[in-house]
DRENNU-233566 format. One record per residue: residue number from 1; residue in one letter; chain; x, y, z of N, C-alpha, C, O in turn. Coordinates in steps of 0.05 Angstrom, whole numbers, plus 5000, padded with zeros to 4 digits. Each point is the difference from the previous one (the first is absolute). Last residue first. Layout:
<node num="NUM" residu="a" chaine="A" n_x="X" n_y="Y" n_z="Z" ca_x="X" ca_y="Y" ca_z="Z" c_x="X" c_y="Y" c_z="Z" o_x="X" o_y="Y" o_z="Z"/>
...
//
This chain:
<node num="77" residu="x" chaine="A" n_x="3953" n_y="7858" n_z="8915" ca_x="4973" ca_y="5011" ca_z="5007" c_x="4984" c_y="4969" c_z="5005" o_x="4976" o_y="5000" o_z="5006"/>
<node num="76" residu="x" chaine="A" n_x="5129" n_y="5030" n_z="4996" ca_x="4985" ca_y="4978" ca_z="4982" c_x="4974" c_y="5014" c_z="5023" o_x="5001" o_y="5009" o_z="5023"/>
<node num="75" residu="x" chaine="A" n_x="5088" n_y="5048" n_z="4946" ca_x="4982" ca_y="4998" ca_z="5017" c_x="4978" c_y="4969" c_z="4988" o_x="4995" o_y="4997" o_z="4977"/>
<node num="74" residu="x" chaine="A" n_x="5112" n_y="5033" n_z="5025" ca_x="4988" ca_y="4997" ca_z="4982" c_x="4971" c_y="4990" c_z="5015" o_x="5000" o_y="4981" o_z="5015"/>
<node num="73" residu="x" chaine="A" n_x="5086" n_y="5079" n_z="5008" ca_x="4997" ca_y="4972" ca_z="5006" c_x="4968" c_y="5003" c_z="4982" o_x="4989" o_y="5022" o_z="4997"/>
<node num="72" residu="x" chaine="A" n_x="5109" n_y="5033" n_z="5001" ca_x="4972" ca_y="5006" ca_z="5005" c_x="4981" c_y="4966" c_z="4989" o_x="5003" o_y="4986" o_z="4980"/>
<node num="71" residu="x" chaine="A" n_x="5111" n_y="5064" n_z="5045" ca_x="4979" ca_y="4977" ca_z="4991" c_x="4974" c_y="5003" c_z="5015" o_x="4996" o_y="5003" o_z="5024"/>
<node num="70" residu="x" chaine="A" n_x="5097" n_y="5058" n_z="4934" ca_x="4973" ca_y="5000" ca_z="5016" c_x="4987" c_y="4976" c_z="4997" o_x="4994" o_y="4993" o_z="4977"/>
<node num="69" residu="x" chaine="A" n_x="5126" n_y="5032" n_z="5024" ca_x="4975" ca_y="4989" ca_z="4987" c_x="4969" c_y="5010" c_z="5017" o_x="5000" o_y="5007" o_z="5024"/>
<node num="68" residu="x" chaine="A" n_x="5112" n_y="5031" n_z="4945" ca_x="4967" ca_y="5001" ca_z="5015" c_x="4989" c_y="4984" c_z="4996" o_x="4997" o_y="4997" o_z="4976"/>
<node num="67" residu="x" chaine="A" n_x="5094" n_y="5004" n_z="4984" ca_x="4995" ca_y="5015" ca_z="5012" c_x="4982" c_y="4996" c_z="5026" o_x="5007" o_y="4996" o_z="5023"/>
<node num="66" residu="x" chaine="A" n_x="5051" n_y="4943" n_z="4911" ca_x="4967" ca_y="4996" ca_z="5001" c_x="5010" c_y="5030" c_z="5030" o_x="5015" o_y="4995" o_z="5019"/>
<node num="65" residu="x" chaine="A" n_x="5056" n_y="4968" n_z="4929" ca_x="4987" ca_y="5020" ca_z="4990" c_x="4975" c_y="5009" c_z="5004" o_x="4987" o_y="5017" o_z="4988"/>
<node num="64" residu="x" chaine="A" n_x="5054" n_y="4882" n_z="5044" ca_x="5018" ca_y="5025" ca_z="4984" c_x="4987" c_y="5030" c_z="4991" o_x="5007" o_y="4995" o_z="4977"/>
<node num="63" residu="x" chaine="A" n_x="4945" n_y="4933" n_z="5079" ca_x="5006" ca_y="5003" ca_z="4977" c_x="5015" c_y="5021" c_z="4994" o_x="4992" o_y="5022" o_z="4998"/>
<node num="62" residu="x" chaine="A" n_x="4952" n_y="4946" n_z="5081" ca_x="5036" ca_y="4997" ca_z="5002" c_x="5005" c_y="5002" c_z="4969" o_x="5018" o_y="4984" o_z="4996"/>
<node num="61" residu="x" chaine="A" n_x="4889" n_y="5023" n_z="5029" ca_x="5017" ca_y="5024" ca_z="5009" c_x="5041" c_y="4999" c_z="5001" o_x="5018" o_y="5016" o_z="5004"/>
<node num="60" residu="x" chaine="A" n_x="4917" n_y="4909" n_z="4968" ca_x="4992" ca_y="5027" ca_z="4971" c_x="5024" c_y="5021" c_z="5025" o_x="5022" o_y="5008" o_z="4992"/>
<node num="59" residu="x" chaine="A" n_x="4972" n_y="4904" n_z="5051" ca_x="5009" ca_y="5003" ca_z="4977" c_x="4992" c_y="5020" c_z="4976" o_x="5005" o_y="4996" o_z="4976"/>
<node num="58" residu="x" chaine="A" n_x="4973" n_y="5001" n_z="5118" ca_x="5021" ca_y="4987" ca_z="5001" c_x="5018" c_y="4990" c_z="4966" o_x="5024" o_y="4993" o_z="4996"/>
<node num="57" residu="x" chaine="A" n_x="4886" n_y="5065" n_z="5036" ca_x="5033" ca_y="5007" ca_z="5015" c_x="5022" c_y="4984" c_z="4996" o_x="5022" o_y="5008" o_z="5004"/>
<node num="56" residu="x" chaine="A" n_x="4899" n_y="4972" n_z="4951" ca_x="5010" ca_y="5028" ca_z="4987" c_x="5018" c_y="5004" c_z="5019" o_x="5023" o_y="5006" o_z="4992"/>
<node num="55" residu="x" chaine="A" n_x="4944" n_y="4906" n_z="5022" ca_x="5007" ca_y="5004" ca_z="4979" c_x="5016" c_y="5035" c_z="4997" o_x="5024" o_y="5004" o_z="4996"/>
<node num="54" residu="x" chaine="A" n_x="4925" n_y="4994" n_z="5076" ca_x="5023" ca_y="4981" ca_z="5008" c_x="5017" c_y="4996" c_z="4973" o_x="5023" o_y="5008" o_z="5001"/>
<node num="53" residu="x" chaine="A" n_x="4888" n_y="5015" n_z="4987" ca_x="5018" ca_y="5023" ca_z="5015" c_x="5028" c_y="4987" c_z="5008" o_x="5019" o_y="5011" o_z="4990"/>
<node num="52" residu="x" chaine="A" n_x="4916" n_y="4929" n_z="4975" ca_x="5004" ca_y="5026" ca_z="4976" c_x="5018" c_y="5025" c_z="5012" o_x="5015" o_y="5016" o_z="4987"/>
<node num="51" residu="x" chaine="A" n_x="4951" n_y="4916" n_z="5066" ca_x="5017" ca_y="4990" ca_z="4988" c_x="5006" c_y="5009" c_z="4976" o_x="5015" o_y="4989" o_z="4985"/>
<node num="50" residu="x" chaine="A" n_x="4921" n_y="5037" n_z="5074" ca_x="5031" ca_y="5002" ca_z="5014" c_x="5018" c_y="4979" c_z="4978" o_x="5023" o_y="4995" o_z="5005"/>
<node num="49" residu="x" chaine="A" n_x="4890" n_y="5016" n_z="4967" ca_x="5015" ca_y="5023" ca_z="4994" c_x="5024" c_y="5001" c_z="5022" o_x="5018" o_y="5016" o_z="4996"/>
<node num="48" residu="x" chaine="A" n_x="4949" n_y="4890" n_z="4960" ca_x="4992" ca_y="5020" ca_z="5030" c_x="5018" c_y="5030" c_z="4988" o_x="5021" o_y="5001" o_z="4987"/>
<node num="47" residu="x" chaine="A" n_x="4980" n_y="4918" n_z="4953" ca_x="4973" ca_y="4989" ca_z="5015" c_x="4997" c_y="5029" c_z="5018" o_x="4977" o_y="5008" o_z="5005"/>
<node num="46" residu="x" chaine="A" n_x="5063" n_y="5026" n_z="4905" ca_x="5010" ca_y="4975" ca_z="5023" c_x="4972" c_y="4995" c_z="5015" o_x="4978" o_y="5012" o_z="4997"/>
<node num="45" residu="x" chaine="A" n_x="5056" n_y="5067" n_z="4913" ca_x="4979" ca_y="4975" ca_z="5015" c_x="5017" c_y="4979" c_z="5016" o_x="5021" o_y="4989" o_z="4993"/>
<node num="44" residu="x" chaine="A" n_x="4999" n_y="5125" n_z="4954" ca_x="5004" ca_y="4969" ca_z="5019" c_x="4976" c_y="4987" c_z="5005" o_x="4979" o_y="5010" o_z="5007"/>
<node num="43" residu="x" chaine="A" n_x="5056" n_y="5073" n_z="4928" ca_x="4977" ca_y="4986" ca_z="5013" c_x="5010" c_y="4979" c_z="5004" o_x="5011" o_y="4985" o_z="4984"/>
<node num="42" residu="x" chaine="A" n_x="5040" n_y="5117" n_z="4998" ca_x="4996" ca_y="4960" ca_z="4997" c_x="4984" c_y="4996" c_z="5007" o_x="4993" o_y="5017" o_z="5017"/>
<node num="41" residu="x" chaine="A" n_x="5048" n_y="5079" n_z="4942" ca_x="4977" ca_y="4985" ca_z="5014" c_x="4994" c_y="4978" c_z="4994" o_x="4990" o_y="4991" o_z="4978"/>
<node num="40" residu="x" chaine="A" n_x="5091" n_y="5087" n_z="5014" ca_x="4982" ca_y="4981" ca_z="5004" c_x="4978" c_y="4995" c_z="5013" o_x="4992" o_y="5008" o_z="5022"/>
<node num="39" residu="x" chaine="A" n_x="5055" n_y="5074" n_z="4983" ca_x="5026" ca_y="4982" ca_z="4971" c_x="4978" c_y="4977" c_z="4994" o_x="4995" o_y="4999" o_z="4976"/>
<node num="38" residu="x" chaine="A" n_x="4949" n_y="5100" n_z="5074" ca_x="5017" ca_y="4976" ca_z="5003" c_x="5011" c_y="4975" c_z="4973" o_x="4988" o_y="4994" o_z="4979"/>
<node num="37" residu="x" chaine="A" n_x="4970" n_y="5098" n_z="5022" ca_x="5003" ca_y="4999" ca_z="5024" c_x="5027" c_y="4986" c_z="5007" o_x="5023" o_y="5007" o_z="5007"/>
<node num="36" residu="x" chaine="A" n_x="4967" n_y="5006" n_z="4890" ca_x="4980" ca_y="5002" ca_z="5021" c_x="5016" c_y="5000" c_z="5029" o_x="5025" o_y="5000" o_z="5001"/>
<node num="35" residu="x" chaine="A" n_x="4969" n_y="4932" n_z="4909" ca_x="5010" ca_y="5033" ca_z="4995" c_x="4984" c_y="5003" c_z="5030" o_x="4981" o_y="4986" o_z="5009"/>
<node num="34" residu="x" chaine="A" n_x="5043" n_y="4911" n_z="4975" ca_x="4985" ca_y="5022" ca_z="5000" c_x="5024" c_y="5022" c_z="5002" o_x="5024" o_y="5000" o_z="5006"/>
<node num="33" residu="x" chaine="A" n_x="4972" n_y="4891" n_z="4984" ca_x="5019" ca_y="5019" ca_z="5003" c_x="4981" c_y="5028" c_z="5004" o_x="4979" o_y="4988" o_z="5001"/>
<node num="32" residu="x" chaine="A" n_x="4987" n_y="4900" n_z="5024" ca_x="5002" ca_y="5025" ca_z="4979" c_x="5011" c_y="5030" c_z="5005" o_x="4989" o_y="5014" o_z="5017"/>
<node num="31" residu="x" chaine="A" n_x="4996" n_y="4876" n_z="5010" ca_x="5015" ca_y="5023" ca_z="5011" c_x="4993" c_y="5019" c_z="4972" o_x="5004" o_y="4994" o_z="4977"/>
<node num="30" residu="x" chaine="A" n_x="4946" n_y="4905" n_z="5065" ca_x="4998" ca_y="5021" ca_z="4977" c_x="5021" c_y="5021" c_z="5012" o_x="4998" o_y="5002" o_z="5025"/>
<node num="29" residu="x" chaine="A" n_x="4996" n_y="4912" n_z="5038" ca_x="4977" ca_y="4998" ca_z="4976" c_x="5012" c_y="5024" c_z="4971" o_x="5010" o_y="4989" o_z="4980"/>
<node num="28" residu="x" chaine="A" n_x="5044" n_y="4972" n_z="5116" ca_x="4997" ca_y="5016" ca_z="4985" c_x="4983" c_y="4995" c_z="4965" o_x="5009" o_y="4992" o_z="4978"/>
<node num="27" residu="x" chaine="A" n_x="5035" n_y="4952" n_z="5092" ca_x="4978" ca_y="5014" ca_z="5015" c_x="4982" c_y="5023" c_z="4973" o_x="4976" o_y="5003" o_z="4996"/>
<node num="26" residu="x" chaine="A" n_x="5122" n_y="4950" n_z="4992" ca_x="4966" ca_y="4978" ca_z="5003" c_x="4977" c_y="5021" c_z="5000" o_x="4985" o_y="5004" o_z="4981"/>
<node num="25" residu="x" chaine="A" n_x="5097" n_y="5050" n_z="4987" ca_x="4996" ca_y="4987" ca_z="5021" c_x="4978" c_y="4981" c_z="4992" o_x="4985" o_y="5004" o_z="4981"/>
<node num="24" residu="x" chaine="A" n_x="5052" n_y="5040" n_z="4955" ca_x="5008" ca_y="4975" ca_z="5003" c_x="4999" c_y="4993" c_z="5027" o_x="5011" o_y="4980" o_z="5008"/>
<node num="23" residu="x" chaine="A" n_x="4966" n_y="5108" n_z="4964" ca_x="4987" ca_y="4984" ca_z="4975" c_x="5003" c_y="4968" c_z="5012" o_x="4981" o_y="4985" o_z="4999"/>
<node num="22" residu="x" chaine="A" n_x="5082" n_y="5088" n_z="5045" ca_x="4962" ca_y="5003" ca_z="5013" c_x="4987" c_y="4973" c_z="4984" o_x="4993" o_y="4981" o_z="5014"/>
<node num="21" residu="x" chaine="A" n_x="5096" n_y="5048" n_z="4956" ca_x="5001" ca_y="4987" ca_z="5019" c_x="4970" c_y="4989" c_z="5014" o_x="4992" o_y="4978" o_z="5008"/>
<node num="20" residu="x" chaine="A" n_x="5013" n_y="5079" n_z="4920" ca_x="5001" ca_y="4973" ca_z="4989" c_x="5014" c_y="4981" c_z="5020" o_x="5005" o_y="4976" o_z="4994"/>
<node num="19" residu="x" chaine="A" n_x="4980" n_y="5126" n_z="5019" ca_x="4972" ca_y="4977" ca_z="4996" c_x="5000" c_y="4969" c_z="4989" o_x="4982" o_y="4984" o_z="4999"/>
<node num="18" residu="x" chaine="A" n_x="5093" n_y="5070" n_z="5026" ca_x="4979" ca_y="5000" ca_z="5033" c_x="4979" c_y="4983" c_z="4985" o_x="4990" o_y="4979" o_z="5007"/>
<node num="17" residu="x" chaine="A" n_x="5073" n_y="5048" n_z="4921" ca_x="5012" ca_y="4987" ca_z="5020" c_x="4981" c_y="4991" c_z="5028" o_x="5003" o_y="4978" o_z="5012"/>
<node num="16" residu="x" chaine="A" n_x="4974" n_y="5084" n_z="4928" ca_x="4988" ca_y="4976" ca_z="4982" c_x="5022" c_y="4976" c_z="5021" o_x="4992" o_y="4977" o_z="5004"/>
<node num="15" residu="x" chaine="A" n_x="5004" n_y="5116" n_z="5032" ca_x="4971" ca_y="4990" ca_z="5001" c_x="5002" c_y="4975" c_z="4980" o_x="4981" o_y="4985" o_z="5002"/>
<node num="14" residu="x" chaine="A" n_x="5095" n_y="5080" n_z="5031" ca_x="5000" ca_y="4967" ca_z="5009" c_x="4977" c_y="4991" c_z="4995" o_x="4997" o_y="4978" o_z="5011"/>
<node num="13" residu="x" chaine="A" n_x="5015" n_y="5116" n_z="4970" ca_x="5028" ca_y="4980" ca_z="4982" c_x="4993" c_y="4975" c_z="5008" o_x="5003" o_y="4982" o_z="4983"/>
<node num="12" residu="x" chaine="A" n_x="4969" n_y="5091" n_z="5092" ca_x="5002" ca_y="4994" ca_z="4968" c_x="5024" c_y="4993" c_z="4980" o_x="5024" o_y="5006" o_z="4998"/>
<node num="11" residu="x" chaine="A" n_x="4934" n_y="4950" n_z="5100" ca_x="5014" ca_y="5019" ca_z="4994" c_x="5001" c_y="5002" c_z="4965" o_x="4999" o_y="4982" o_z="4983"/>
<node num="10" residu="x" chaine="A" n_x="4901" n_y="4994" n_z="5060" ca_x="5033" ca_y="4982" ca_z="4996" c_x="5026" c_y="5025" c_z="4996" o_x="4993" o_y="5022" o_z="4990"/>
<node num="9" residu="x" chaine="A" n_x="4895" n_y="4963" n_z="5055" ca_x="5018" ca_y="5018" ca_z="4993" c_x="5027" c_y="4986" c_z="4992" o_x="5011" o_y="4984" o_z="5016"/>
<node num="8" residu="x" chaine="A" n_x="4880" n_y="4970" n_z="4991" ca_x="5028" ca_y="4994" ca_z="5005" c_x="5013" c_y="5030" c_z="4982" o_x="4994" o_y="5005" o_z="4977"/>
<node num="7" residu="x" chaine="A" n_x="4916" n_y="4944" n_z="5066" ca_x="5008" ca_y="5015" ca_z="4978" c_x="5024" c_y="5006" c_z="5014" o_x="5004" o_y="5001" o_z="5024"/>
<node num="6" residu="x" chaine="A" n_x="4934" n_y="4917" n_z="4981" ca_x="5018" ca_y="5015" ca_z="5005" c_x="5005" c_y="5010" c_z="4988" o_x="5002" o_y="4991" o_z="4977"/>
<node num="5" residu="x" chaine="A" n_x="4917" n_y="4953" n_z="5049" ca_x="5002" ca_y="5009" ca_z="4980" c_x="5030" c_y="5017" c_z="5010" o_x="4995" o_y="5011" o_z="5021"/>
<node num="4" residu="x" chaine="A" n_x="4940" n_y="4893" n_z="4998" ca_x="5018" ca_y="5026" ca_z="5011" c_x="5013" c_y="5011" c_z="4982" o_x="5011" o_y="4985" o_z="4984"/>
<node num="3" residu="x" chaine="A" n_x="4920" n_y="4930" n_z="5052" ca_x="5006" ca_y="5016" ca_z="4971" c_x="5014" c_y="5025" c_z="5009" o_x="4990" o_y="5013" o_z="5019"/>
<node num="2" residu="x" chaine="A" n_x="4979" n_y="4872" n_z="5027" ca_x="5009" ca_y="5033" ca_z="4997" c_x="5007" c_y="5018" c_z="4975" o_x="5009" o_y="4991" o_z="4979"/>
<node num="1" residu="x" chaine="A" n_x="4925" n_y="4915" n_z="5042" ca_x="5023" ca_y="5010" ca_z="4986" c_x="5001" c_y="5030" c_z="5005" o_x="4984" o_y="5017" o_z="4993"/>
//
């Protein structure tokens, strides 16, 4: 199991709009709004981190208001 963590810039005004689009993807485990750097941070799980990335280009980056995303891939020891 893949684990991937995105932090996400949204235009302002669009962060409860971006995150309650984000909330109702499948892929998508936990989103929490933050003060800070960055509008969000989701945790994803799927079988493959290409399939966590493919997710964030193809459906978190086409969101209305979704600026930036960073995805940082989740290390298994």
């Amino acid at each position: 199991m893949a684990v991937g963590y995105v932090l996400i810039n949204v235009k302002p005004g669009s962060e409860l709009e971006v995150y309650d689009a984000i909330k109702a993807l499948d892929m998508v485990e936990d989103a929490t709004l933050l003060f800070g750097d960055y509008d969000l941070l989701v945790k994803m799980t799927a079988d493959s981190m290409s399939s966590i990335a493919a997710a964030v280009v193809e459906n978190i980056r086409s969101i209305s208001g979704v600026i930036d995303t960073k995805t940082l891939a989740g290390a298994e020891l």
